[in-house]
N, C-alpha and C positions, 0 to 999 in steps of 0.2 A: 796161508790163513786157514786154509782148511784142517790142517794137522794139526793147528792151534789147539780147534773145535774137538778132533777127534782126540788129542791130547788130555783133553780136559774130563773124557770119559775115561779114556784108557788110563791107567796112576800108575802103574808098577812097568819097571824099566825094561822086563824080560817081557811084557803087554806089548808095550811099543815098540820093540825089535821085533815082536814077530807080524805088527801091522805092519811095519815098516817091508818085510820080506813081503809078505800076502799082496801088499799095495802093488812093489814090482813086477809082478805077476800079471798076464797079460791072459785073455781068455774069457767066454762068458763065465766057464766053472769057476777060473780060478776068484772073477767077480763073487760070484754068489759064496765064493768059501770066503772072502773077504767079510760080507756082509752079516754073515753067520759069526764070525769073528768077533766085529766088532759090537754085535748085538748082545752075545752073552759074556765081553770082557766089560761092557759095560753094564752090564747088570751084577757080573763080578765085586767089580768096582768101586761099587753105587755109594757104599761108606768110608771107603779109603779116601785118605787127603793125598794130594801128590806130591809124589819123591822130589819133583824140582825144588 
């Protein structure tokens, strides 16, 4: 459900494979490189419709 969520920000497919890697990622760093991640792919994003 969550990746739903974060889907819906993230549009582009080469976005989402690389959340999909960062997410496997265990760690507070490798957290916080997630959250970095997802903050400016979503801002990226922000006009793109999604590839699905």
């Amino acid at each position: 459900m969550l990746k739903n969520k974060i889907f819906s920000l993230i549009k582009t497919k080469c976005g989402r494979a690389k959340y999909e890697m960062l997410a496997s990622r265990k760690g507070i760093f490798n957290r916080i490189r997630l959250f970095w991640f997802v903050l400016f792919a979503a801002i990226k994003d922000w006009n793109l419709t999604a590839e699905d």
